[in-house]
C-alpha positions as CSV (number, residue, x, y, z in Angstrom):
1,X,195.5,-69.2,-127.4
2,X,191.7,-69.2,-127.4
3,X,191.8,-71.9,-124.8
4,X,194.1,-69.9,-122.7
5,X,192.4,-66.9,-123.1
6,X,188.8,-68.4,-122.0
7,X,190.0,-70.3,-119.1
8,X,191.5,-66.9,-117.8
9,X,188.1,-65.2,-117.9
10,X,189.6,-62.6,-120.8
11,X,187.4,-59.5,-121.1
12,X,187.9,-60.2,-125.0
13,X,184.7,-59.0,-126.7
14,X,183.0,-62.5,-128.2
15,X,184.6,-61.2,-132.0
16,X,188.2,-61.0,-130.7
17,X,187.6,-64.6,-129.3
18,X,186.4,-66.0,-132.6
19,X,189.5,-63.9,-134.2
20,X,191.8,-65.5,-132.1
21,X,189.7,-69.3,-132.7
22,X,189.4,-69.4,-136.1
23,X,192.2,-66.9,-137.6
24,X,194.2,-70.0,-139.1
25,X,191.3,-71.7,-140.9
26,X,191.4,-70.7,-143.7
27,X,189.2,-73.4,-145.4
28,X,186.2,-71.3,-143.5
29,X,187.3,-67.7,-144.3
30,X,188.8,-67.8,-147.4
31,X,187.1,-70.3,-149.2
32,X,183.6,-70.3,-147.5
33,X,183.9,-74.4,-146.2
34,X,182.3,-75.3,-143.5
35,X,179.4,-72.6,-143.4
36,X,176.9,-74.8,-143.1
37,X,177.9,-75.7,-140.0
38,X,177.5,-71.9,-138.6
39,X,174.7,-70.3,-137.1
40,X,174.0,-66.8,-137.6
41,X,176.1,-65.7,-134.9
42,X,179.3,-67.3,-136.2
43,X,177.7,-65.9,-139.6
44,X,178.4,-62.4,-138.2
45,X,181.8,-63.1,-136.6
46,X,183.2,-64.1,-139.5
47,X,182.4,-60.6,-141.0
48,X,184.5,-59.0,-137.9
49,X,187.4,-62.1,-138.7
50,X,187.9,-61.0,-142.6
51,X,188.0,-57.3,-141.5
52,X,191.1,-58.6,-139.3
53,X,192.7,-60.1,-142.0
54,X,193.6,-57.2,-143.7
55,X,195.8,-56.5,-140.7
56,X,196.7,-59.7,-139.0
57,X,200.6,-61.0,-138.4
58,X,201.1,-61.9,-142.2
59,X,200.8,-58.9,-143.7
60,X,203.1,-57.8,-146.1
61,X,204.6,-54.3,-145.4
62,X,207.9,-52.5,-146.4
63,X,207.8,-50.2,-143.3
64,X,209.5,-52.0,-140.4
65,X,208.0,-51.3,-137.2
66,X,210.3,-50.5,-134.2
67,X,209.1,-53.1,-131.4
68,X,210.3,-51.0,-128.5
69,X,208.5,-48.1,-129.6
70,X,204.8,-50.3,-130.1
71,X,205.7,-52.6,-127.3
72,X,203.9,-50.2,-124.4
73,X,200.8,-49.8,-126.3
74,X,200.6,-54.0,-126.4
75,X,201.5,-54.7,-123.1
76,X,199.0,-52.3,-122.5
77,X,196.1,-54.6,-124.1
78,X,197.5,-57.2,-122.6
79,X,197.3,-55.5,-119.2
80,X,193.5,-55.0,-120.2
81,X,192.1,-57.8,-121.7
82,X,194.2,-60.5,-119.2
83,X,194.8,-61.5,-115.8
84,X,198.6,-60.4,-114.9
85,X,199.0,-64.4,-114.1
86,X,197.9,-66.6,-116.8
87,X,197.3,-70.0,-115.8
88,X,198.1,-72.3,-118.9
């Protein structure tokens, strides 16, 4: 998705980007692997990618959202953020 999202010119502030880059490595963000590899920019990233975490797709919550009801306000920042053609 980061790949498709930078080839598109996304308007994605740099912190959704590294969101979207490095949500799944969990090595890094969880157990702190890796850091010397950062530079203080990916240093303060990484502060914006553990806030995320508390509300990414793996969340556990009782209350069942109704899709149709949410769906406008995401196609909406989907509408914002990325060219109505996506080239993949």
């Amino acid at each position: 998705m980061y790949l498709v999202a930078k080839r598109n010119n996304t308007t994605l502030p740099p912190a959704g980007l590294f969101i979207i880059r490095f949500h799944s490595f969990y090595a890094m963000h969880r157990r702190g692997a890796y850091t010397f590899l950062m530079n203080d920019e990916d240093k303060e990233m990484l502060k914006w990618l553990q806030v995320f975490n508390k509300y990414d797709l793996y969340s556990k919550s009782k209350v069942k959202i109704n899709q149709e009801e949410v769906k406008p306000y995401y196609l909406s920042l989907i509408k914002k953020y990325f060219a109505e053609k996506l080239k993949w």
